[in-house]
TORKE-693230 format. One record per residue (C-alpha): residue in three letters; x, y, z. Coordinates in nm, 4 decimals, decimal comma, m for minus. Each point is the difference from the previous one (the first is absolute). Layout:
<"ala"; <X; Y; Z>> ...
//
This chain:
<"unk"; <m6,8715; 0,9313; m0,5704>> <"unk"; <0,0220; 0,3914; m0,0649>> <"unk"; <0,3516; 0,1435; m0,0067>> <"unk"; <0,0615; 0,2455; 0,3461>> <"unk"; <0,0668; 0,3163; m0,0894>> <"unk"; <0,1594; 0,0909; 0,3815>> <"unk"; <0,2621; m0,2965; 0,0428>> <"unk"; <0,1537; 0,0004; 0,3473>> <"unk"; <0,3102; m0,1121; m0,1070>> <"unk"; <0,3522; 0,1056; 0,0940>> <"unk"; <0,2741; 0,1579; m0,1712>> <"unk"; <0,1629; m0,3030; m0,1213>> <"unk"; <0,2672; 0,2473; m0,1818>> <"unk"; <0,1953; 0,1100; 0,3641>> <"unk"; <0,2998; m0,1483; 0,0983>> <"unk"; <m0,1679; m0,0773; 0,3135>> <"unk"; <m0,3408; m0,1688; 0,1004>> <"unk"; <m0,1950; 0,0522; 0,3080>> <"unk"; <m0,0299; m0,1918; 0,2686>> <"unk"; <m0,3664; m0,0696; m0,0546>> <"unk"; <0,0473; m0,0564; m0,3904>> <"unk"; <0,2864; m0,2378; 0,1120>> <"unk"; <m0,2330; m0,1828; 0,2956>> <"unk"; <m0,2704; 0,0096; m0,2762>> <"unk"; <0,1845; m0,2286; m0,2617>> <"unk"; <0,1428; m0,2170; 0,2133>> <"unk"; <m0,3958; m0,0685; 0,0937>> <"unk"; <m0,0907; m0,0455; m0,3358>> <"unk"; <0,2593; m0,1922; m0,0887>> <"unk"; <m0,0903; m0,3068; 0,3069>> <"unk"; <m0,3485; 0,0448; m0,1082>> <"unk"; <0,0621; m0,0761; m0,3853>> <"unk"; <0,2230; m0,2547; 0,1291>> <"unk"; <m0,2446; m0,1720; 0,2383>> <"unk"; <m0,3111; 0,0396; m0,2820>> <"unk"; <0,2178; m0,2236; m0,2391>> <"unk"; <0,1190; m0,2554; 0,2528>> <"unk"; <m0,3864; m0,0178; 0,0868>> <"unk"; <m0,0652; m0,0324; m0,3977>> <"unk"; <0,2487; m0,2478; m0,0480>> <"unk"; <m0,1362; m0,2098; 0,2602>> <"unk"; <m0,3423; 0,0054; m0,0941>> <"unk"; <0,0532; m0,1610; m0,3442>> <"unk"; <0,2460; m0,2028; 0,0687>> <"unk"; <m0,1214; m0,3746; 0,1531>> <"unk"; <0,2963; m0,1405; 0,2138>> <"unk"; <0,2509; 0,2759; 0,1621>> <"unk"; <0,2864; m0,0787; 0,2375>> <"unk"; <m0,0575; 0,1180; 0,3522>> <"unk"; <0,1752; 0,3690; 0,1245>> <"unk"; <0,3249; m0,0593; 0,1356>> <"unk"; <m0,0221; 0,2647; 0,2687>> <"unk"; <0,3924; m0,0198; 0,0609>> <"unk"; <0,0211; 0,1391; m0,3722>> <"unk"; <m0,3044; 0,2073; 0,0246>> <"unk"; <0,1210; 0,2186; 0,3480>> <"unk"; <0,3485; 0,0807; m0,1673>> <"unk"; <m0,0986; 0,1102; m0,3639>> <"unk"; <m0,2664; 0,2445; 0,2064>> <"unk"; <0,2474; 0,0900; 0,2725>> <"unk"; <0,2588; 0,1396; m0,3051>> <"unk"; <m0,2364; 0,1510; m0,2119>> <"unk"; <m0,0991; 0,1827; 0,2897>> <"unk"; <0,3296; 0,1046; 0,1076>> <"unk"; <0,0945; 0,1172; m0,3143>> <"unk"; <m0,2862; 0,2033; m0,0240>> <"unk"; <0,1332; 0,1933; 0,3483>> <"unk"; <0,3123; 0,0325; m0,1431>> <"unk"; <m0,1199; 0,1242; m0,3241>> <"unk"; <m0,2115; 0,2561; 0,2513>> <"unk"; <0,3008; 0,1047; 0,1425>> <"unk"; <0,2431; 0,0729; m0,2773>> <"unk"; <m0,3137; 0,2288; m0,1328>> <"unk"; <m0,0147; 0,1624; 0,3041>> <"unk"; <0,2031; 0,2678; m0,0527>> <"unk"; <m0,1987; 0,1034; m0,3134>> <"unk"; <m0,2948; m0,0329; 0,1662>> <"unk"; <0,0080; 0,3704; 0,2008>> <"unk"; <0,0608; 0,2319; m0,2921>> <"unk"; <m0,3025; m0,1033; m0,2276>> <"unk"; <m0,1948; 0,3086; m0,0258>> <"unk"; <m0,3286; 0,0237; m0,1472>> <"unk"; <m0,0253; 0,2447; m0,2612>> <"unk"; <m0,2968; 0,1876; 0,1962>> <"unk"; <0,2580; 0,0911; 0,2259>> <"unk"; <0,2399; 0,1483; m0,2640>> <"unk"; <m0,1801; 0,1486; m0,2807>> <"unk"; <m0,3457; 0,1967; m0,0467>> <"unk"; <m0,2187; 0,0084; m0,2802>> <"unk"; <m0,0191; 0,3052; m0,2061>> <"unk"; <m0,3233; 0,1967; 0,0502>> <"unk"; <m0,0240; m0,1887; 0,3156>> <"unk"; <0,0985; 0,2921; 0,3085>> <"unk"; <m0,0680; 0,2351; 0,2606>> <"unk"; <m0,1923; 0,3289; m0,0567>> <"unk"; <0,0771; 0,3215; 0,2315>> <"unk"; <m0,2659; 0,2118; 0,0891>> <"unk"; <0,0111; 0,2949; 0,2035>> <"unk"; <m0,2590; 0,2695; 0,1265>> <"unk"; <m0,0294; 0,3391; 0,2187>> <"unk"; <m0,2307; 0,0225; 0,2561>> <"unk"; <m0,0648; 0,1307; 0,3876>> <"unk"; <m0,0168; m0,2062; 0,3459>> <"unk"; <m0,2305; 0,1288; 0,2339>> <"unk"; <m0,0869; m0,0414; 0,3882>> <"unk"; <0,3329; 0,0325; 0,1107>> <"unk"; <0,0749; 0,1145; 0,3761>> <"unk"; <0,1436; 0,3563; m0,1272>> <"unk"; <0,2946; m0,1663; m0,1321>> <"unk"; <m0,0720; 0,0847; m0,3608>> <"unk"; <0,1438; 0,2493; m0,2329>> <"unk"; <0,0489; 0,3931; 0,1225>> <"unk"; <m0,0141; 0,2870; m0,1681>> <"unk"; <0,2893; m0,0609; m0,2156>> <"unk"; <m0,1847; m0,2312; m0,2010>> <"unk"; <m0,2138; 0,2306; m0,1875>> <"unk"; <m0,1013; m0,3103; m0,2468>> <"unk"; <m0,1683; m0,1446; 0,2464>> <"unk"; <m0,2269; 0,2112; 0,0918>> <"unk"; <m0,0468; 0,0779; m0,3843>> <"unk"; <m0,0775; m0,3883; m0,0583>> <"unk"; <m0,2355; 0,0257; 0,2893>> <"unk"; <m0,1875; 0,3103; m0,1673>> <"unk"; <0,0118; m0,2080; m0,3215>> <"unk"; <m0,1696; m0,2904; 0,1294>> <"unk"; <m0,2762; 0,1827; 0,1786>> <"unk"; <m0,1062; 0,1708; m0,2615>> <"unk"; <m0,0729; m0,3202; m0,2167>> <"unk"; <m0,2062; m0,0884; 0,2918>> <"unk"; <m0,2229; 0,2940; m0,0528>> <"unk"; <0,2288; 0,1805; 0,3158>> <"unk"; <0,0692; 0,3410; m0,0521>> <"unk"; <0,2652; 0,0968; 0,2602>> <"unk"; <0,2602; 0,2703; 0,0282>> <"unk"; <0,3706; m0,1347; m0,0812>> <"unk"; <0,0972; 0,2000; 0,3207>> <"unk"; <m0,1907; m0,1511; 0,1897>> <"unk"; <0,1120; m0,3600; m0,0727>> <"unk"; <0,3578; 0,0246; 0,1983>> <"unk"; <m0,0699; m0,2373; 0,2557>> <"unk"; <0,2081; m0,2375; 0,1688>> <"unk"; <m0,1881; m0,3703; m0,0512>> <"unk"; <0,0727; m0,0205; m0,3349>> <"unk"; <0,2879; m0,0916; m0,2164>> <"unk"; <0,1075; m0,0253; m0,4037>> <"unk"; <0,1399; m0,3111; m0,1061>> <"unk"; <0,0810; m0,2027; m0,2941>> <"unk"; <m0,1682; m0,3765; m0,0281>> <"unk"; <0,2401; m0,2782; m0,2164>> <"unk"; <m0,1067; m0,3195; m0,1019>> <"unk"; <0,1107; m0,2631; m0,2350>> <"unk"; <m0,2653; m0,1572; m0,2179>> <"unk"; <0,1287; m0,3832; m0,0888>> <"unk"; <m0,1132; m0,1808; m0,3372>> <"unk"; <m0,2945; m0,1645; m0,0571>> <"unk"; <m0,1619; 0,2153; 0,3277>> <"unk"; <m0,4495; 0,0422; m0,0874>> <"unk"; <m0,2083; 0,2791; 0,0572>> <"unk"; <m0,0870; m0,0199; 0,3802>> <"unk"; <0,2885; m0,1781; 0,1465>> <"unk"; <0,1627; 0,1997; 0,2526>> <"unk"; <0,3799; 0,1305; 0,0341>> <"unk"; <0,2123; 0,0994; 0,2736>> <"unk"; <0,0858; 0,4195; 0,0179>> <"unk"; <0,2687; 0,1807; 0,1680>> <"unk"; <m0,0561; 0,2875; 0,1241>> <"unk"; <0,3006; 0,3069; 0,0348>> <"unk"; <m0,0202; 0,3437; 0,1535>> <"unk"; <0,0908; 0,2510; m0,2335>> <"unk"; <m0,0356; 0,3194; 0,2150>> <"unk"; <0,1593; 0,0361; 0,3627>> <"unk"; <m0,2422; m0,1764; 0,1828>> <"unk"; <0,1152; m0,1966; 0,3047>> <"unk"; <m0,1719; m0,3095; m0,0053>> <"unk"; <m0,2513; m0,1880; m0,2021>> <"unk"; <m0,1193; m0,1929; 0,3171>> <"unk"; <m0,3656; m0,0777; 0,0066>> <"unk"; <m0,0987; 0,1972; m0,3179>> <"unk"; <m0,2207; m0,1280; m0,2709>> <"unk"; <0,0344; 0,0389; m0,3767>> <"unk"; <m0,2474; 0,1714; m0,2254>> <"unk"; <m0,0959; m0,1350; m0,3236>> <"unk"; <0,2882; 0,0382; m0,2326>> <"unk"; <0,0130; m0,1108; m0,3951>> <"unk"; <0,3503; m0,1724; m0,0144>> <"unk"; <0,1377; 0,0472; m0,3937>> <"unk"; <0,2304; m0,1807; m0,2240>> <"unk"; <0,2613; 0,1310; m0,2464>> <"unk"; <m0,2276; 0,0540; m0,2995>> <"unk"; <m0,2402; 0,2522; 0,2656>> <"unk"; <m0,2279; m0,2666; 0,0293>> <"unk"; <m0,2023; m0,0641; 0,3728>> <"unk"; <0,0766; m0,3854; 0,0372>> <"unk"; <m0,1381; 0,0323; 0,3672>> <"unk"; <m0,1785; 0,1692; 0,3236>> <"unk"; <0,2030; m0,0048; 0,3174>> <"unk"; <m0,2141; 0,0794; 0,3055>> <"unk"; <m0,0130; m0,1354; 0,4314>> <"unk"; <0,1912; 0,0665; 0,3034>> <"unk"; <0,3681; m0,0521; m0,0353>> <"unk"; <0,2055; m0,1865; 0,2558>> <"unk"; <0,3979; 0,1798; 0,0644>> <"unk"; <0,0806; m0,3674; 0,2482>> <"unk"; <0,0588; 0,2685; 0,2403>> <"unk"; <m0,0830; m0,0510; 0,3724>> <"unk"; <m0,2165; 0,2968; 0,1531>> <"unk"; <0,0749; m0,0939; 0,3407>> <"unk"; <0,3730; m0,0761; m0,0100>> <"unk"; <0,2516; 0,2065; 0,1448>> <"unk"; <0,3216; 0,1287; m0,0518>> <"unk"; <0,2107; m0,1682; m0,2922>> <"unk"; <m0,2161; m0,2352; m0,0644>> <"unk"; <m0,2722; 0,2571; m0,0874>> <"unk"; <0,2362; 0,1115; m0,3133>> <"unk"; <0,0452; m0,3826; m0,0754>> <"unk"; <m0,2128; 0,0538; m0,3425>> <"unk"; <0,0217; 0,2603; m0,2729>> <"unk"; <m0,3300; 0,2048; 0,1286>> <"unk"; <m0,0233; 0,1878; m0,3714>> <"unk"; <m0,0389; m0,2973; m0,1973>> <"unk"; <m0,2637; m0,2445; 0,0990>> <"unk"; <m0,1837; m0,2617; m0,2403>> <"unk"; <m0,3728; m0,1450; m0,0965>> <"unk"; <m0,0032; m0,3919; m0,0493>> <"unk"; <m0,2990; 0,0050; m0,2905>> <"unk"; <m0,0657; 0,3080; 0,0567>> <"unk"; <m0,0321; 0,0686; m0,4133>> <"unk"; <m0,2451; m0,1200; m0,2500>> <"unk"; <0,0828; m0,1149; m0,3388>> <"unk"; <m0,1842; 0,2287; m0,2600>> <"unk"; <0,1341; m0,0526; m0,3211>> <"unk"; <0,2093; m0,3069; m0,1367>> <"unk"; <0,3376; m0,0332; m0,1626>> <"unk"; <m0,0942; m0,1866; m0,3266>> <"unk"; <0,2405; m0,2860; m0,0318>> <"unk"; <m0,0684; m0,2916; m0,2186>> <"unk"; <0,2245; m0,2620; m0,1787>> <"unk"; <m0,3016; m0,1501; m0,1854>> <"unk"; <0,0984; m0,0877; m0,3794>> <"unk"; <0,3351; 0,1524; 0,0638>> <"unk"; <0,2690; m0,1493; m0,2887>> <"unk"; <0,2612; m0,0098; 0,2806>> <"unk"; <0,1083; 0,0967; 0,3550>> <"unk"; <0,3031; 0,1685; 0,1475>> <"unk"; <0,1805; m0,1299; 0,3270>> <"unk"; <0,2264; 0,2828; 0,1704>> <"unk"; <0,2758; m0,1019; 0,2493>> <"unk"; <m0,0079; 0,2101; 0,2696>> <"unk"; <0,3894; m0,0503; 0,0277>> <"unk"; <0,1789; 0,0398; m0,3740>> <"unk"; <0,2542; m0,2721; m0,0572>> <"unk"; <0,0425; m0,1499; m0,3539>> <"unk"; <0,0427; m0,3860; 0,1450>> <"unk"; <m0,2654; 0,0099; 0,1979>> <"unk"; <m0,2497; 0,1106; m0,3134>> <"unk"; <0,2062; m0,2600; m0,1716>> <"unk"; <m0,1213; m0,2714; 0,2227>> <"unk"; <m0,3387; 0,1423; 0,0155>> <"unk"; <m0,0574; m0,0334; m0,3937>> <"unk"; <0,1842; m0,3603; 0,0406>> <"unk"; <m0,2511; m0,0706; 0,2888>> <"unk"; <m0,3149; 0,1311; m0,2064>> <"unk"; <0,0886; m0,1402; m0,3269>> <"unk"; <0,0681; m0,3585; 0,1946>> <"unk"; <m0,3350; 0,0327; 0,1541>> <"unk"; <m0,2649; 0,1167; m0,2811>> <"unk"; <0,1695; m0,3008; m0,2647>> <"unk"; <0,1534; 0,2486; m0,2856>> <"unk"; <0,1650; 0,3440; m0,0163>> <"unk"; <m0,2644; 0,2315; 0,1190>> <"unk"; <0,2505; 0,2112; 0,2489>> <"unk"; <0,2049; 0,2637; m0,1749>> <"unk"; <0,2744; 0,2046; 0,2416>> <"unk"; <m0,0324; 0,3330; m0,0757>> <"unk"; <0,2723; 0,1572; 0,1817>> <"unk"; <0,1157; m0,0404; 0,3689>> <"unk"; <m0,3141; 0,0708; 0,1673>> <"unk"; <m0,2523; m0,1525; m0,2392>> <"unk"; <m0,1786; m0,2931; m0,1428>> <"unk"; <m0,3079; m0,0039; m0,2467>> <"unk"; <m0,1595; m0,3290; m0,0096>> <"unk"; <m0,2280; m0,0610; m0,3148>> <"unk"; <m0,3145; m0,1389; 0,0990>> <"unk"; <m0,0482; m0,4078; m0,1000>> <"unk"; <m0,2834; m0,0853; m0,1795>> <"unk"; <m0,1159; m0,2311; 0,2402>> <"unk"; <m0,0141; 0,3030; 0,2624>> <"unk"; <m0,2083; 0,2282; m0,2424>> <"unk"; <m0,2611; 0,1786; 0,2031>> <"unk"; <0,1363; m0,1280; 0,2958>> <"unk"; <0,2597; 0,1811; 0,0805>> <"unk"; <m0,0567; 0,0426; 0,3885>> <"unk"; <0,1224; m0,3648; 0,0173>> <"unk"; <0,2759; 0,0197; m0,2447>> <"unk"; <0,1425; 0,3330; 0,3074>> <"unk"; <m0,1203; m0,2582; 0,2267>> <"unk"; <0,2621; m0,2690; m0,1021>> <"unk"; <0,2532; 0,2322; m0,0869>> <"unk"; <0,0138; 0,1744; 0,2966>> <"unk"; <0,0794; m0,3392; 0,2531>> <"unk"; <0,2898; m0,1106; m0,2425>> <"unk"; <0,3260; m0,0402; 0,1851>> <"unk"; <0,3217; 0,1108; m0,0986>> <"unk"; <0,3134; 0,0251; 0,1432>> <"unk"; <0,0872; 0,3886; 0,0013>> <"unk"; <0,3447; 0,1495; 0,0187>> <"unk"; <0,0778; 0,2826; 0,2062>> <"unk"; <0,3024; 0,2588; m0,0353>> <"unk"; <0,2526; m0,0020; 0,2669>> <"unk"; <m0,0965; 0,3217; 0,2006>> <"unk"; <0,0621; 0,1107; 0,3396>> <"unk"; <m0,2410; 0,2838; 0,1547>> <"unk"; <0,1260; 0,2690; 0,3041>> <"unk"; <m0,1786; 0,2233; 0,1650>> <"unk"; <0,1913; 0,2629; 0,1756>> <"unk"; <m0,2589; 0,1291; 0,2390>> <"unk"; <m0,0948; m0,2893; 0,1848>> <"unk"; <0,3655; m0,2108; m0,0946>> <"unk"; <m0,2229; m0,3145; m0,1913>> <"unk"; <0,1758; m0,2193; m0,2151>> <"unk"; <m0,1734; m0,2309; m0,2097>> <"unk"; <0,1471; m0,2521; m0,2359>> <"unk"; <0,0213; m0,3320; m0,1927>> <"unk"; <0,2001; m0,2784; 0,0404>> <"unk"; <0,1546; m0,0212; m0,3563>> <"unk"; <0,1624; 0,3340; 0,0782>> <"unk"; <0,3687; m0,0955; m0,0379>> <"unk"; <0,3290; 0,1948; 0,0893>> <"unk"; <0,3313; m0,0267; m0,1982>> <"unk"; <0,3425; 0,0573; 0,1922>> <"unk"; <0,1007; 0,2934; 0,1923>> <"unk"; <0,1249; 0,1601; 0,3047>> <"unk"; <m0,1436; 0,2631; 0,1856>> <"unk"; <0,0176; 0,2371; 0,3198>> <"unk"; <m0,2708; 0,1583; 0,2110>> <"unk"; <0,0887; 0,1593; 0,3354>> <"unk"; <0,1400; m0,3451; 0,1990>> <"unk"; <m0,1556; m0,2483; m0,2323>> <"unk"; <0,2485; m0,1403; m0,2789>> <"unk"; <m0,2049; m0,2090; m0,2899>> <"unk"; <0,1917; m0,2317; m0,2168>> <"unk"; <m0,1044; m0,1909; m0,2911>> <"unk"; <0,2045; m0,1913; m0,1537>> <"unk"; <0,0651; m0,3513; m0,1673>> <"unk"; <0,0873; m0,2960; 0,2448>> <"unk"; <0,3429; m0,0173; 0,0776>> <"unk"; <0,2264; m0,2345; m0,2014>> <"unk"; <0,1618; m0,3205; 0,1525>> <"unk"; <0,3011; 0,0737; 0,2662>> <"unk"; <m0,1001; 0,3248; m0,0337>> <"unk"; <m0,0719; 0,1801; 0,3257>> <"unk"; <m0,3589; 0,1389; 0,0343>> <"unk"; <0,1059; 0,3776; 0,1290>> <"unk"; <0,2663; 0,1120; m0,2372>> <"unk"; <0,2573; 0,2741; 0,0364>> <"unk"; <m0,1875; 0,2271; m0,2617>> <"unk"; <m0,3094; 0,0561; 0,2370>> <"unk"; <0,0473; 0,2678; 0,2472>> <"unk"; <m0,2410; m0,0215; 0,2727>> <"unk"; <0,0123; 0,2386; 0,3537>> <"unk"; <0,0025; m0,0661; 0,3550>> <"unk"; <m0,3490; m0,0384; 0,1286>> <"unk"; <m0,1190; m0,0368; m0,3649>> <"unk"; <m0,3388; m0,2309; m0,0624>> <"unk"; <0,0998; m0,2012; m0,3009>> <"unk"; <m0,2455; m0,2223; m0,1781>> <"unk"; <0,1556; m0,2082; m0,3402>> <"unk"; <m0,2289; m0,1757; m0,2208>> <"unk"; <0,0938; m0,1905; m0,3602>> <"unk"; <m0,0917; 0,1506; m0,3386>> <"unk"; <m0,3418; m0,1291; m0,0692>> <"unk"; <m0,1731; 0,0914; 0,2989>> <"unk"; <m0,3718; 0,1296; 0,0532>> <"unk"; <m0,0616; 0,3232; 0,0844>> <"unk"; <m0,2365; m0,1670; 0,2728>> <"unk"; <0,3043; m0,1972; 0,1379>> <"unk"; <0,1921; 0,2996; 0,0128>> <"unk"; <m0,3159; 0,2168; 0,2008>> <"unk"; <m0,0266; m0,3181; 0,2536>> <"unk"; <0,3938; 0,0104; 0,0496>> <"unk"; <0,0421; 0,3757; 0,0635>> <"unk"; <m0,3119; m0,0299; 0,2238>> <"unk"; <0,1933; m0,1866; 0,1882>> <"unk"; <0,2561; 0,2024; 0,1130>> <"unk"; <m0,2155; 0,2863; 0,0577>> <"unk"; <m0,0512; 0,2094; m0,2949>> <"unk"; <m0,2953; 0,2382; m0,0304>> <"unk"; <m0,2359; m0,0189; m0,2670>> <"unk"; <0,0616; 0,3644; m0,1294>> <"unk"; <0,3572; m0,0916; m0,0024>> <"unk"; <m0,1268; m0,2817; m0,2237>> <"unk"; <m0,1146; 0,2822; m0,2179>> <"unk"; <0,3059; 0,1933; m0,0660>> <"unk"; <0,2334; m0,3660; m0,0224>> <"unk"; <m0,2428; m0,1081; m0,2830>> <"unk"; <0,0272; 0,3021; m0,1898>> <"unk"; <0,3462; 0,0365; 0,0393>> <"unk"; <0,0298; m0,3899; m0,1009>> <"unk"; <m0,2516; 0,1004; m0,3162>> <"unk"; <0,2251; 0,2752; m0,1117>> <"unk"; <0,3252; m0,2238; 0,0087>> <"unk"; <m0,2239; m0,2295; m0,2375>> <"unk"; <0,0796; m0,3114; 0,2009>> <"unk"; <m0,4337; 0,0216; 0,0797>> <"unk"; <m0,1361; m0,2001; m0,2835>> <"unk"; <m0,4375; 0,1835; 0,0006>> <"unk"; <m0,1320; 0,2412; m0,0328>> <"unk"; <m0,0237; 0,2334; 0,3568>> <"unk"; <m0,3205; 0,2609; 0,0122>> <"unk"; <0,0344; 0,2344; 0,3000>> <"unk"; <m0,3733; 0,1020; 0,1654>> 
//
């Protein structure tokens, strides 16, 4: 029987299996089980009859064992992460394209006649119509300039279609109700990847009222495949030597784990870490001119990533976001009426509250033991009534004391 060159197989190198790998085994394993007992009866002459009071217990354990071997797997289970969802192929990405061109039809709330461009661009495009006009006497109010964006993915064909933004870039009022003219949308290299063209939609409401007339950003409005692929982004990884796998998030043990995971995988050292960010993956022999399924396989192999401790804050809107392997060492702080203390559990015939810590009348206090999550210690000052921005300033007070063990990124 000829070899398959896609095997749908998992990655028997993880500490953990999934739940459907596991389920699948098990399966395999009663089925092999059941073929030989069948086998074995079929050339054998005289066989003693089933004992079903031995039969219902050997079943009954193998199957509970199984459940328990489920469970202790468990908590492996969540953090396998395919590598599609961590890494990109080099070559393989987004394209930006961008374009100038004019809305028209609007209700007089287009540009005025501090946007000379526009009515410049208007002249301009006229005239390659065969439209000789007067640049004075283009300053009217239905029209406005504005710049078209787009982002051309990989792989996109001549004739597929894109979605444009469109953006004011004069002092018009609103873009409500105007349609786009033809406009070439370019690349980096000067190159017209696509035409943009059709009525654009702001999501604004023409006959809403007060505040919720202003609900949408009137200046901006978008065209869902309102461009046309022209020219193609030549990408190929036919007859390539090797390929290069990018993590979008540097860290040298996860790229150690990849290579691990690859070289596991493929049956010989074909992954080679290049630094924290990058693998290059020789291509096997038996994947030569075939190296959409060799990405194919690659790309669903699991791994176990590891993250960096990091806790993000964003002072405008007081969000906190963090993981739960963010840890605290001991400390003692003070923040208006809130007292924080962390410190080790208290020694036998010791007494809990000792001597050395001051604390005020009317003071909130709120002691924890060395050790503890940052998420523990959020959920406990919630509940006594601290404020999320105060949140903000106690964590980077607790950061610069270096009892915070991550990294903290302010937005």
């Amino acid at each position: 029987m000829k070899k398959r060159i896609f095997p749908l197989k998992k990655a028997h190198y993880n500490t953990c299996l999934s739940r459907g790998t596991l389920l699948a085994w098990i399966t395999r394993y009663r089925l092999r089980r059941i073929h030989v007992e069948d086998s074995s009866m079929q050339t054998t002459t005289m066989t003693a009859k089933s004992n079903p009071t031995r039969t219902f217990p050997r079943t009954t354990l193998f199957l509970v064992c199984a459940l328990l071997l489920g469970l202790l797997l468990n908590a492996g289970l969540a953090h396998a992460v395919r590598l599609k969802d961590l890494a990109t192929v080099k070559g393989v990405r987004n394209n930006q394209l961008v374009g100038y061109g004019i809305v028209v039809g609007l209700n007089g709330t287009g540009d005025g006649n501090k946007a000379g461009f526009t009515g410049q661009g208007l002249t301009n495009m006229l005239n390659n119509l065969g439209v000789k006009v007067d640049p004075e006497a283009t300053k009217v109010k239905n029209i406005a300039s504005v710049m078209v964006t787009a982002t051309l993915p990989p792989f996109f064909k001549a004739g597929q279609s894109l979605d444009v933004t469109i953006s004011s870039v004069g002092d018009a009022t609103s873009l409500q109700g105007g349609t786009l003219l033809a406009t070439p949308l370019k690349g980096l290299d000067n190159n017209v990847y696509a035409m943009a063209q059709g009525p654009i939609s702001t999501g604004n409401d023409p006959a809403a009222r007060g505040a919720a007339k202003q609900a949408n950003h009137p200046t901006v409005a978008r065209i869902s495949n309102g461009a046309s692929v022209e020219r193609e982004v030549p990408v190929s990884f036919a007859n390539k030597e090797s390929i290069t796998i990018s993590l979008a998030t540097p860290d040298f043990t996860t790229i150690s784990l990849m290579k691990t995971a690859i070289d596991a995988y493929l049956g010989g050292a074909y992954a080679t870490a290049r630094d924290g960010a990058s693998v290059d993956v020789a291509v096997p022999p038996k994947y030569k001119a075939q190296e959409i399924a060799l990405l194919a396989a690659l790309e669903n192999i699991e791994i176990n990533p590891e993250r960096k401790a990091r806790v993000v804050l964003n002072e405008r809107t007081g969000t906190v976001v963090m993981g739960d392997n963010v840890t605290l060492n001991q400390f003692a702080l003070s923040h208006g009426n809130l007292s924080l203390q962390v410190k080790p559990p208290p020694q036998p015939g010791v007494p809990a509250n000792s001597p050395n810590d001051p604390v005020r009348v009317g003071q909130k206090v709120v002691t924890m033991q060395s050790g503890v999550t940052l998420g523990e210690v959020v959920r406990a000052l919630n509940s006594v009534g601290v404020a999320p921005r105060e949140l903000i300033a106690i964590f980077q007070a607790i950061k610069a004391a270096g009892a915070l063990q991550a990294e903290l990124e302010i937005i």
